[in-house]
ZAVO-735550 format. One record per residue: residue in three letters; z, x, y of N, C-alpha, C, O, CB in turn. Coordinates in steps of 0.2 Angstrom, whole numbers, plus 2048, in hexadecimal, padded with zeros to 3 digits. Glycine has a CB too. Example, Ala and Ser with C-alpha at 12.3 -4.5 7.8 and 13.67 -1.06 7.14 Angstrom:
ZAVO-735550
ala8278427E482783E7EA8278427F082A8477EF82D8397EA;ser8238407F58248447FB82784080082884380681D8467FD;
//
This chain:
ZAVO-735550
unk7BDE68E657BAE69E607B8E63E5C7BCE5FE5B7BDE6FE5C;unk7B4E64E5A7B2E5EE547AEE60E4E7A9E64E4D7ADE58E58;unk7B0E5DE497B0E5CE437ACE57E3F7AEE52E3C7B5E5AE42;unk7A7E58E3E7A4E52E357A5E52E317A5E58E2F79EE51E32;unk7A7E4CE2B7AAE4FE257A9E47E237A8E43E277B3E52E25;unk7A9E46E1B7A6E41E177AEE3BE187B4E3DE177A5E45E0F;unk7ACE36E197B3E31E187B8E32E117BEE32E117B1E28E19;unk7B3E32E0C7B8E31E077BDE37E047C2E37E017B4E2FE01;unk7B8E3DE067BBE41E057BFE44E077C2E49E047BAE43E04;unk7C1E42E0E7C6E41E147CBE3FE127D1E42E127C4E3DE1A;unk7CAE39E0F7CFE34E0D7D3E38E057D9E39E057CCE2BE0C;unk7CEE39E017D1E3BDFB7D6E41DFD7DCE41DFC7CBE3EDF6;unk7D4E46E017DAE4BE057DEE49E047E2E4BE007DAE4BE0B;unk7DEE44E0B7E5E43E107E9E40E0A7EEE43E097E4E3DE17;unk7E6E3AE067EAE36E017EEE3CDFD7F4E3CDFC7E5E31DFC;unk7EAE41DFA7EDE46DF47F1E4ADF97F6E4DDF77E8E4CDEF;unk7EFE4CE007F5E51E017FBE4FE037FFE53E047F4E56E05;unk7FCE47E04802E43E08805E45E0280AE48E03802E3BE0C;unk803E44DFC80AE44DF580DE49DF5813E4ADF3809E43DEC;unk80AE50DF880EE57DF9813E57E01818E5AE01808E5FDF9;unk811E54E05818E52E0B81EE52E0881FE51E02817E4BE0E;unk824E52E0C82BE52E0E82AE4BE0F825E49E1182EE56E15;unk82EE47E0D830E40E10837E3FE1283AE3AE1482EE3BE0C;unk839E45E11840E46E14842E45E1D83FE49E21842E4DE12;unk846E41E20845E40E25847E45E29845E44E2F847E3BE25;unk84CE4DE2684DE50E2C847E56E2B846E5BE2F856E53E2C;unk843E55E2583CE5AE25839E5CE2C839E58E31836E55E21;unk837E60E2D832E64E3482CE5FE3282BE5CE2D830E6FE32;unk829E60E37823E5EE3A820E60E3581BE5CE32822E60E3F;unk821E66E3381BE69E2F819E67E29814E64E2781BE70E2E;unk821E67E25821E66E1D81FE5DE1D81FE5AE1882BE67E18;unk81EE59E2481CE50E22815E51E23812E4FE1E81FE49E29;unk812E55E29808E55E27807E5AE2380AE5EE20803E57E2D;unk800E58E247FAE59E237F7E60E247FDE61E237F7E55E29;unk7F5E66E247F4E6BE297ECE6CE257EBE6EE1F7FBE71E29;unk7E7E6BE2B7E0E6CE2B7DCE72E307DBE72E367DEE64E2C;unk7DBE76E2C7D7E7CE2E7D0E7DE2E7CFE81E2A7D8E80E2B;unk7CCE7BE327C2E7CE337C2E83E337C6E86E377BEE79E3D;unk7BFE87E2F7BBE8BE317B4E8EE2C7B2E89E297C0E8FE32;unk7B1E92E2C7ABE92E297A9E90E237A3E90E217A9E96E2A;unk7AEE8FE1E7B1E8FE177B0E85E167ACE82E137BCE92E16;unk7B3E83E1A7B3E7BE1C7BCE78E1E7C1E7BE1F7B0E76E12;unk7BBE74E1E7C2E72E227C7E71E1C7C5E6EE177C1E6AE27;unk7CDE74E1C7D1E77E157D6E70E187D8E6FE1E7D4E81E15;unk7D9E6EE127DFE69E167E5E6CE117E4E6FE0C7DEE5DE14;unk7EAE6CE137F2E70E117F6E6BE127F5E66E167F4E78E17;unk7FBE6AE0C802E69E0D808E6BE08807E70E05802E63E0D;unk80EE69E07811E6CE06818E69E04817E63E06811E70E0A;unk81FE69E01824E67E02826E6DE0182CE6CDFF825E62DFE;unk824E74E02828E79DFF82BE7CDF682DE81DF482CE77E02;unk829E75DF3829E76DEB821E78DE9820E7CDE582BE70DE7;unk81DE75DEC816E75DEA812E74DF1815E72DF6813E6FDE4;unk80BE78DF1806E78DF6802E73DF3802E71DED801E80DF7;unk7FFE70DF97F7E6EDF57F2E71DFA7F4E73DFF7F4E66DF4;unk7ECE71DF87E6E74DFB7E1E71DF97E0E6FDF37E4E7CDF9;unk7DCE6FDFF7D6E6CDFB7CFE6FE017D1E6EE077D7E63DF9;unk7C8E70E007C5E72E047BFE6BE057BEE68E007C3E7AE01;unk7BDE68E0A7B9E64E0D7B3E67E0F7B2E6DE0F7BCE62E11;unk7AFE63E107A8E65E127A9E65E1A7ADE61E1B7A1E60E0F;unk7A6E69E1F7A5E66E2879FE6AE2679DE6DE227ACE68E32;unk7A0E65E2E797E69E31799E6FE37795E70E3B791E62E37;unk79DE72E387A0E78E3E7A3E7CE397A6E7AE347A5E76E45;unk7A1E82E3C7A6E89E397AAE88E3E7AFE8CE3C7A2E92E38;unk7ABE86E437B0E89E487B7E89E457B7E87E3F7B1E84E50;unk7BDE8BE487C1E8CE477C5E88E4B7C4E86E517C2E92E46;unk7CAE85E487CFE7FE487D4E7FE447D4E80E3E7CDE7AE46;unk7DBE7EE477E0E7CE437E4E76E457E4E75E4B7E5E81E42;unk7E7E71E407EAE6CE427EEE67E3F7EBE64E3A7E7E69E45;unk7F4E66E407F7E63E3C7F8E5CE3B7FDE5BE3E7FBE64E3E;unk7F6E56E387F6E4EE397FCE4BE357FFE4DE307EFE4BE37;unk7FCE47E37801E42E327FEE40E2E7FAE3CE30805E3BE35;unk7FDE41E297F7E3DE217FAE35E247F7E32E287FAE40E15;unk800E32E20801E2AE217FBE28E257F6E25E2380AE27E25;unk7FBE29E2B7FAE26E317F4E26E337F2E22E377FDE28E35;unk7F1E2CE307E8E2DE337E5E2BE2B7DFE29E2B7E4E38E37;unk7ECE2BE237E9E29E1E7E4E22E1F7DFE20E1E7EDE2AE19;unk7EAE1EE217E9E14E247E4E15E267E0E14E227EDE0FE2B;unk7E3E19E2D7DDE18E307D4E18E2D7D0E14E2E7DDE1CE36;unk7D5E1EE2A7CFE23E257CDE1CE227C8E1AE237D1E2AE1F;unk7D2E19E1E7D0E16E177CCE10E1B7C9E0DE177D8E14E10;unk7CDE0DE217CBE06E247C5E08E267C2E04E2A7D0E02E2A;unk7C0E0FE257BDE0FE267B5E0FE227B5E10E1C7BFE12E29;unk7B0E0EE257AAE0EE1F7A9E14E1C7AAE1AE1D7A4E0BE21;unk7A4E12E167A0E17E1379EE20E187A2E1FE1D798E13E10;unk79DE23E19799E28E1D79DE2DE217A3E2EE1F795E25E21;unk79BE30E2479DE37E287A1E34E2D79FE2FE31797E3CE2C;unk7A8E38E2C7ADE37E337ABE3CE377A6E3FE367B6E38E32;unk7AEE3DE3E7AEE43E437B6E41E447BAE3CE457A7E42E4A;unk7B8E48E447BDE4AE467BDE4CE4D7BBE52E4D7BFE4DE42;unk7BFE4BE537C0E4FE5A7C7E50E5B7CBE4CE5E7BDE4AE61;unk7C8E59E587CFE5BE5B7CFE5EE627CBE62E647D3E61E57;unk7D5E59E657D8E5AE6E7DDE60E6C7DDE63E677DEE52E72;unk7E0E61E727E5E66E737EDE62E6E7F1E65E6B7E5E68E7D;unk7EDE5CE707F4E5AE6C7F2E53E697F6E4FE687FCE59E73;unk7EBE51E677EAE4CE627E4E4DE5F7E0E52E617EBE45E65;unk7E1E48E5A7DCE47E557D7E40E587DAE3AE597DFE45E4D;unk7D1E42E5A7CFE3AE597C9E3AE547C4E3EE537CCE36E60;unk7C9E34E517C8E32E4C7C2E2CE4A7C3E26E497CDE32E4A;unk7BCE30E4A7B7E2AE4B7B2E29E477B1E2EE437B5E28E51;unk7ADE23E487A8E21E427A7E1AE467AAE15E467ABE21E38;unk79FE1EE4979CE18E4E7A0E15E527A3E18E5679AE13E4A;unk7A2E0FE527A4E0CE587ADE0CE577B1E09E5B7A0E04E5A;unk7AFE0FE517B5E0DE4F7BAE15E507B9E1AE4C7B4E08E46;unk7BDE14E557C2E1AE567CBE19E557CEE13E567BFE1DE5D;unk7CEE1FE537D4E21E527D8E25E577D6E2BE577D3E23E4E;unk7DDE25E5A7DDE2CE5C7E6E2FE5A7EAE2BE5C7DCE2DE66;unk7E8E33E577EFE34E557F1E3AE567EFE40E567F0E34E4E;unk7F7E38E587FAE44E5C7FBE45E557FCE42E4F805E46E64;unk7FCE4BE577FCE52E52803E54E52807E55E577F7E58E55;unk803E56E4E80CE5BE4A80BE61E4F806E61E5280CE60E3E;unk80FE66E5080FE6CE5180DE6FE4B811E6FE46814E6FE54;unk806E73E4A806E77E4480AE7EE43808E82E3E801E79E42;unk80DE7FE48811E85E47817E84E42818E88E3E813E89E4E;unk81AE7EE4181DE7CE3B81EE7CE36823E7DE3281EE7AE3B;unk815E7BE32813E7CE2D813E84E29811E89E2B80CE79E2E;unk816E82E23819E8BE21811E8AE1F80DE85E1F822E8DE19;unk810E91E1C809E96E1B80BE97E14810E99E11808E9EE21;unk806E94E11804E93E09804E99E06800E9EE087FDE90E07;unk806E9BE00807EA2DFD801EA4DFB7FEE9FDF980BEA3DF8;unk7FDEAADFC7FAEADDFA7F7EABDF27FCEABDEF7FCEB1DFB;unk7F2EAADF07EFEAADE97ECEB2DE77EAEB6DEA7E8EA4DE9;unk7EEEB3DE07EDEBADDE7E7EB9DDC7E5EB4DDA7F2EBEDD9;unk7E4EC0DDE7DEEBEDDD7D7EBBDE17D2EBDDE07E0EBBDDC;unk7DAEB7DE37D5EB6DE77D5EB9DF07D0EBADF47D5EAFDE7;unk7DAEBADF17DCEBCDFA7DCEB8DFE7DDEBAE047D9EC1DFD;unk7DBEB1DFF7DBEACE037E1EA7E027E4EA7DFD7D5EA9E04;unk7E2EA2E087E8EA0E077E5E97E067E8E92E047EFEA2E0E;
//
């Protein structure tokens, strides 16, 4: 599946949601990433330490549906070395690649089944 989405605001993401990660070293997979959702709404990025969520919604160009977990540190490096304009995201079955023109990334992925599920907002009914 692949993904288009604006660089900076890729990067503003990843940067705000890495400060809600675990940096604890016996933390799950889940509470250290990322957890990014495509679907017709726009690509939703999730994290967490379990005291606090964050949420933030992104522009793509696909309604398809996607879920995936990334390391923020690690694809954050990469994002920020990149220029002005539209990333494409291409999710594999067990990694991300990560590109803009001739300059590519590629990073495995968390298991997102680790990632606990964000509490409901009253109110609104979405998570």
């Amino acid at each position: 599946m692949q993904i288009t989405t604006d660089k900076e605001k890729i990067l503003k993401a990843l940067s705000q949601a890495g400060r809600f990660t675990s940096s604890r070293v016996g933390a799950t997979a889940g509470l250290q990433g990322v957890l990014f959702i495509n679907n017709k709404e726009g690509l939703h990025a999730y994290s967490t330490n379990l005291s606090t969520f964050f949420h933030t919604i992104l522009r793509s160009d696909t309604g398809e549906e996607a879920r995936f977990l990334v390391d923020p540190h690690k694809v954050t490096e990469f994002v920020a070395l990149l220029n002005e304009g539209d990333v494409t995201l291409i999710v594999e079955k067990d990694r991300i690649l990560i590109s803009q023109k001739k300059t590519k990334g590629t990073f495995s992925l968390l298991p997102n089944t680790d990632f606990p599920t964000p509490p409901l907002t009253e109110g609104r009914g979405r998570r």
